[in-house]
C-alpha positions as CSV (number, residue, x, y, z in Angstrom):
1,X,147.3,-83.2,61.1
2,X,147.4,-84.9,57.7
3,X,148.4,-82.0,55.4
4,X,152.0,-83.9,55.6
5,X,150.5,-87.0,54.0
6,X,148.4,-85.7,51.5
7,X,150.8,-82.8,50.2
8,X,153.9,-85.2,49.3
9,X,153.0,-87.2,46.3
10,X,154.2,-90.3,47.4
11,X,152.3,-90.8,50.7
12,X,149.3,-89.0,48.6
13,X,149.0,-91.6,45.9
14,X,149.5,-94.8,49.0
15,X,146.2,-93.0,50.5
16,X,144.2,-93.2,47.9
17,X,146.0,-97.2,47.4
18,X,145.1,-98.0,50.8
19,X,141.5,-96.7,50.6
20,X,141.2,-98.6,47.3
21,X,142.2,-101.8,48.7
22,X,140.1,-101.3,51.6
23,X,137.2,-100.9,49.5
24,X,137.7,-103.9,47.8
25,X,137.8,-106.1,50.9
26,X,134.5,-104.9,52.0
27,X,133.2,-105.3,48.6
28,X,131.7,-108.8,49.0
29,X,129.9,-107.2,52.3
30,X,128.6,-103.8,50.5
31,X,127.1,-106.6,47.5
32,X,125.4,-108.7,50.3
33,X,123.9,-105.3,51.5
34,X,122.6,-104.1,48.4
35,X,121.2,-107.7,47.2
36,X,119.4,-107.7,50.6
37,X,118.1,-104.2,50.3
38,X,116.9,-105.4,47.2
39,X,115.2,-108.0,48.4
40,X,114.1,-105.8,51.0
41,X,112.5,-103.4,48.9
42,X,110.1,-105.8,47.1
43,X,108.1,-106.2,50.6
44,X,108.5,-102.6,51.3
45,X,104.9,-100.6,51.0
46,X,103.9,-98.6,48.7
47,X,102.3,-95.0,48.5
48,X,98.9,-95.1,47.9
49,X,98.3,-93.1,45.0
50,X,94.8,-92.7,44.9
51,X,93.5,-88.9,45.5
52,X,97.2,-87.4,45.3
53,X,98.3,-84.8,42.8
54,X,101.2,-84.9,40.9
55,X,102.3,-81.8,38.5
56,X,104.8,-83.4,35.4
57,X,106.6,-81.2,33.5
58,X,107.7,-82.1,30.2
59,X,104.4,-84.0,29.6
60,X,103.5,-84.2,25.9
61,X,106.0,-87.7,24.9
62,X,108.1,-89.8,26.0
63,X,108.8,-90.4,29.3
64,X,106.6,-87.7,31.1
65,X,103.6,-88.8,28.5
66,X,104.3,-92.5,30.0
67,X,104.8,-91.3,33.8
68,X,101.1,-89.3,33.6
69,X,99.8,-92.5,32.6
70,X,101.1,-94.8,35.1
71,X,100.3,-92.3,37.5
72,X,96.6,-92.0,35.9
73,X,96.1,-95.7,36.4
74,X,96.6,-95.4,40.1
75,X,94.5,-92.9,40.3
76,X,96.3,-89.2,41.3
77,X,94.7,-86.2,40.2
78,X,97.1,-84.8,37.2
79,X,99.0,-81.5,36.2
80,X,100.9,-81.9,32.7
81,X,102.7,-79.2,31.7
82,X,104.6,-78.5,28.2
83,X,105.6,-76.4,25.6
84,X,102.9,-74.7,23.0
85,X,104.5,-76.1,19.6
86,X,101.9,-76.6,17.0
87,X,103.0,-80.4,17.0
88,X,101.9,-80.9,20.9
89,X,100.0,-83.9,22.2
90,X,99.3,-82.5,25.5
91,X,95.7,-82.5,25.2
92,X,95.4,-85.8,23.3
93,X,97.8,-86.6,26.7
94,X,95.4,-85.3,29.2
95,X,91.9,-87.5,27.5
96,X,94.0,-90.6,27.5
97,X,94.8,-90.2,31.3
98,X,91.2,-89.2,31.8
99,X,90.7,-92.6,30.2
100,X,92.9,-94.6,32.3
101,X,91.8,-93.5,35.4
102,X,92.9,-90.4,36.7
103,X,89.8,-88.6,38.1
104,X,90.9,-85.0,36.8
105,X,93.4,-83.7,34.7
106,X,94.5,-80.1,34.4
107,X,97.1,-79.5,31.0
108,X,98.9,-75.9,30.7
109,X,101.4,-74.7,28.3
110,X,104.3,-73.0,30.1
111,X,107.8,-72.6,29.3
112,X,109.6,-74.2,32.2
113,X,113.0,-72.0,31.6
114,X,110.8,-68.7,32.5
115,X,110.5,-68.4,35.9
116,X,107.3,-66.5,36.0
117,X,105.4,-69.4,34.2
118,X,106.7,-71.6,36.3
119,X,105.2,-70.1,39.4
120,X,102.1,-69.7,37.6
121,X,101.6,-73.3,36.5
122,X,102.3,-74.4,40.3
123,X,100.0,-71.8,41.6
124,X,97.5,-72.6,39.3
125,X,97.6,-76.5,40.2
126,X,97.6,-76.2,43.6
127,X,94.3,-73.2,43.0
128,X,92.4,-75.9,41.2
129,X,93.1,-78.7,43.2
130,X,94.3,-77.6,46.4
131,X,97.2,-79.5,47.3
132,X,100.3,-80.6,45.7
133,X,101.8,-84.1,46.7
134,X,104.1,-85.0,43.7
135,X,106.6,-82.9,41.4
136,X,108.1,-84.4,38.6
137,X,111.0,-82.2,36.9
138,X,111.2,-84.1,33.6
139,X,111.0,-81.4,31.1
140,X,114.5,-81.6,28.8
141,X,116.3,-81.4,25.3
142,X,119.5,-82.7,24.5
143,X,121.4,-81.5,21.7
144,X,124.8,-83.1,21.4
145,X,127.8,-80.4,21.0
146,X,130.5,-80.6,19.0
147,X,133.4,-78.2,18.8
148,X,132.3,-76.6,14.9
149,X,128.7,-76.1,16.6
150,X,128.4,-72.1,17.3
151,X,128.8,-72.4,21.2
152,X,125.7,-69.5,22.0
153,X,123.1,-71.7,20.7
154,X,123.4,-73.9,23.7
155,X,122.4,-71.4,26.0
156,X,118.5,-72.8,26.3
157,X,120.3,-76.6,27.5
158,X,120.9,-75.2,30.6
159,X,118.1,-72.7,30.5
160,X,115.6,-75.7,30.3
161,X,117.1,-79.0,32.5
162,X,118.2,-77.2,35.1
163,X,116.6,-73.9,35.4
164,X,113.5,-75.9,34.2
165,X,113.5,-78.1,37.2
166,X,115.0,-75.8,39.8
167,X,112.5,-73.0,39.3
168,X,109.2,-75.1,40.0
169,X,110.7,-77.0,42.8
170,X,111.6,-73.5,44.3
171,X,107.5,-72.7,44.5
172,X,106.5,-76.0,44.8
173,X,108.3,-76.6,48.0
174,X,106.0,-75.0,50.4
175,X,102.9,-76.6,49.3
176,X,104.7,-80.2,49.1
177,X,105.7,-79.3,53.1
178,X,102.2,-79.6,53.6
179,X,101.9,-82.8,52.3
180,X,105.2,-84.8,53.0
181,X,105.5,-84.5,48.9
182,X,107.6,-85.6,46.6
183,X,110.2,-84.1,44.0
184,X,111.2,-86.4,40.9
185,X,114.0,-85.0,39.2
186,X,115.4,-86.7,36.0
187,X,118.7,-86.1,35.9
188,X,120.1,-88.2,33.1
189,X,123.1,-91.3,33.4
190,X,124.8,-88.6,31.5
191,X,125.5,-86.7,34.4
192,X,127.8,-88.8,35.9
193,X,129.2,-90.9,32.5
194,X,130.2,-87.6,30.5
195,X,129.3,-89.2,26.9
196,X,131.0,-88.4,24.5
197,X,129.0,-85.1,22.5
198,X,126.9,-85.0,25.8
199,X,128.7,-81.5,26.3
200,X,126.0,-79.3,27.5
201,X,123.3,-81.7,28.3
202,X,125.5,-83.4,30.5
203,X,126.7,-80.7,32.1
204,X,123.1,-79.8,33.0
205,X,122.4,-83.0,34.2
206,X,125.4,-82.9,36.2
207,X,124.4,-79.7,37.9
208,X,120.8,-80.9,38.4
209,X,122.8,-83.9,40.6
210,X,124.3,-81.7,42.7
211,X,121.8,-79.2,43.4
212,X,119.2,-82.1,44.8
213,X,121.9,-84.0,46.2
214,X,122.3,-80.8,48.4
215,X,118.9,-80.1,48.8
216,X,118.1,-83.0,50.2
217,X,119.7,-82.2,53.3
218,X,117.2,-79.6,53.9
219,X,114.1,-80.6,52.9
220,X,114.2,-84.1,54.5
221,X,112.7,-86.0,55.7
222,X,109.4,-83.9,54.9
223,X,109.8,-84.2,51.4
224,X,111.9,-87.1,50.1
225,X,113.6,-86.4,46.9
226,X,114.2,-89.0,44.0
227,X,116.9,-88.8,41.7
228,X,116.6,-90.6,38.1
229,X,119.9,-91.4,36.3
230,X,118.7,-93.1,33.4
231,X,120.5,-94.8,31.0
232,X,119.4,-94.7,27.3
233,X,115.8,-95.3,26.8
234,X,114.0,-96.1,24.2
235,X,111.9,-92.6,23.6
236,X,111.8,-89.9,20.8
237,X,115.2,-87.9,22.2
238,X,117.6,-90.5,21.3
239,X,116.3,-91.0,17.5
240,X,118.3,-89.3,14.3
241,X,114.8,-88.0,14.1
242,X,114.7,-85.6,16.9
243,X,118.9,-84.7,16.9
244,X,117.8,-83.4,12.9
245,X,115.7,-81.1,14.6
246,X,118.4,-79.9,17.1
247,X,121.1,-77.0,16.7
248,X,123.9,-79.6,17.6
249,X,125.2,-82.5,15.6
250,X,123.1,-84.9,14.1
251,X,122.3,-88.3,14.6
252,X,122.9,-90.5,11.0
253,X,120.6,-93.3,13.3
254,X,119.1,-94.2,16.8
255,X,120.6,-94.5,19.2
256,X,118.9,-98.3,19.9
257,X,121.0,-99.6,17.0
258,X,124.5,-98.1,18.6
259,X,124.0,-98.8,22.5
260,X,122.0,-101.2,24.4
261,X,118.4,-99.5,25.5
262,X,115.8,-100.1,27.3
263,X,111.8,-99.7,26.5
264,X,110.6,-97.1,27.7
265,X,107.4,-98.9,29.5
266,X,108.8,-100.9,31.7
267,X,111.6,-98.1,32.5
268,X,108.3,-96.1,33.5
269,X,106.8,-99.1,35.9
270,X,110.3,-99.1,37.7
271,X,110.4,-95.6,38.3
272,X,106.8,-95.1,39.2
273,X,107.0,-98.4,41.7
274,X,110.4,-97.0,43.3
275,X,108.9,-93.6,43.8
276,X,105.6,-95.0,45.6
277,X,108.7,-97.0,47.7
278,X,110.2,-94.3,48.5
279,X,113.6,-94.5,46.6
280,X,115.9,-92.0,46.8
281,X,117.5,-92.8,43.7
282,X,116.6,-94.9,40.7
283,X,118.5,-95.8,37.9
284,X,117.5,-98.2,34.8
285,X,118.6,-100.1,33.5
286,X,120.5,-101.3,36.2
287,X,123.3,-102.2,34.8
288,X,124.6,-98.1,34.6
289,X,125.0,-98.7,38.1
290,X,128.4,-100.9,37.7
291,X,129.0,-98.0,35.2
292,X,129.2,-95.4,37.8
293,X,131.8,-97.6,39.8
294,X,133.9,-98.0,36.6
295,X,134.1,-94.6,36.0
296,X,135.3,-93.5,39.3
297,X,137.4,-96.1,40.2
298,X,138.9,-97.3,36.6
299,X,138.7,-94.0,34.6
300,X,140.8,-95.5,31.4
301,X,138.2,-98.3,31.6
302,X,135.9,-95.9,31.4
303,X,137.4,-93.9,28.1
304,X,137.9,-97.0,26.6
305,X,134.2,-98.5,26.4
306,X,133.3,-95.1,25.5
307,X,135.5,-95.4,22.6
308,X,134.1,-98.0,21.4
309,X,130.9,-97.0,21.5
310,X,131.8,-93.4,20.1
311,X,134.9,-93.6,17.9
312,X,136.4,-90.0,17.5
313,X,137.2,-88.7,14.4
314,X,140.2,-87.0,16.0
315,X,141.6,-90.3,17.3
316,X,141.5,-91.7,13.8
317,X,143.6,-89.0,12.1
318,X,146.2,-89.1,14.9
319,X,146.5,-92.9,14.1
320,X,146.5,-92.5,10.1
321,X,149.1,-89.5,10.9
């Protein structure tokens, strides 16, 4: 019925016009509804935290360090998880969570992109303390690619953020059926945005998108899935510190000093209070939101800010050329 609309060009390209214009004369409408969901939300209750266990992978810095103790100050029962690197904090994590409230913490070193260890360290938290209510996939790295970097040493991007998420939410499932749980997935801004030397990390964030997108469908409502597309925040992976460390390019100085950031605190309080809300999605700071929109709906807009931000060295010889 419309294959002779959208196969000739012309009537193809008015479509997508029409549909455009459309959207912007319900725009005013869609703000109204979003400022008054907003508003909404700020009376909306929240999950009582208190007694629950929550497993956090990726907890040794940064923003799963933060998240365990906002967590242990409302008092859930902890699993951390992280690599064994002789520079790990996870235990020094664990005591400091013990100190701000959380009545037990369990640590264990596992390497999230093996899938064996992965069902041990959700076995072994739900053995110890019976129940699992709350799974947060934040374990990462992100190298940034560049075209002279030997393309195989990537391999363990994708092995980690997505793999790294998927396989513990595959055996974590049952047990958070049990308990109307909870799956926190950080999935990165750069997903959607496509940075520029984001290459493979956004491409694993992007893949991490779709896959709970889609599985939302079939796990809700029992468990209600939360989606974080974070914009830069002020932790350890966006120093020149950490890239020096990587097998990509790197950094000649934070990234704080190139785009705008935001703290990583209070980033961590708006996640934390949107998950006991019972967000779907949460992105800080909120500003990426009007991002997104750009992206989609003015891509040269898009390329341009970017630009900016992230001059290509291949853009200035074609202009001294």
């Amino acid at each position: 019925m419309y294959e002779s609309y959208l196969n000739n060009k012309f009537t193809n390209s008015l479509v997508f016009y029409v549909f455009l214009l459309l959207l912007f004369l319900v725009s005013p409408f869609l703000f109204v509804w979003e400022l008054v969901n907003s508003v909404r939300s700020c009376f909306r209750s929240k999950e009582n935290l208190s007694g629950k266990v929550v497993l956090i992978t990726g907890g040794s810095s940064g923003l799963g360090e933060l998240m365990a103790y906002e967590y242990a100050k409302l008092g859930a029962y902890l699993a951390i998880i992280a690599r064994q690197k002789p520079e790990s904090q996870l235990e020094q994590v664990a005591d400091r969570a013990r100190e701000l409230g959380s009545p037990d913490v369990l640590f264990m070193f596992a390497d999230v992109s093996k899938v064996d260890e992965c069902r041990m360290f959700v076995n072994e938290t739900v053995k110890h303390f019976g129940r699992l209510d709350h799974l947060v996939c934040n374990a990462g790295i992100s190298p940034l690619y560049s075209i002279n970097n030997e393309v195989t040493r990537f391999g363990p991007v994708i092995d980690i953020n997505f793999w790294g998420s998927v396989y513990p939410t595959h055996f974590a499932i049952p047990h958070l059926m049990k308990t109307n749980g909870k799956i926190i997935v950080n999935a990165s801004a750069a997903g959607v945005l496509n940075p520029p030397r984001g290459g493979f990390y956004s491409a694993s964030k992007a893949a991490l998108i779709s896959f709970y997108e889609s599985l939302r469908f079939e796990v809700s409502p029992t468990i209600t899935i939360t989606i974080l597309t974070l914009g830069y925040i002020q932790t350890n992976i966006i120093t020149a510190k950490y890239s020096s460390k990587g097998v990509g390019v790197h950094l000649r100085k934070d990234m704080k000093d190139v785009v705008p950031t935001m703290e990583a605190e209070p980033c961590v309080k708006a996640i934390v209070d949107g998950i006991r809300k019972g967000a779907t999605s949460i992105t800080e700071p909120r500003f990426v939101k009007a991002l997104f929109l750009i992206k989609y709906l003015f891509p040269q807009l898009h390329q341009f800010y970017l630009s900016m931000y992230f001059p290509s060295k291949n853009r200035k010889l074609k202009r001294d050329g």
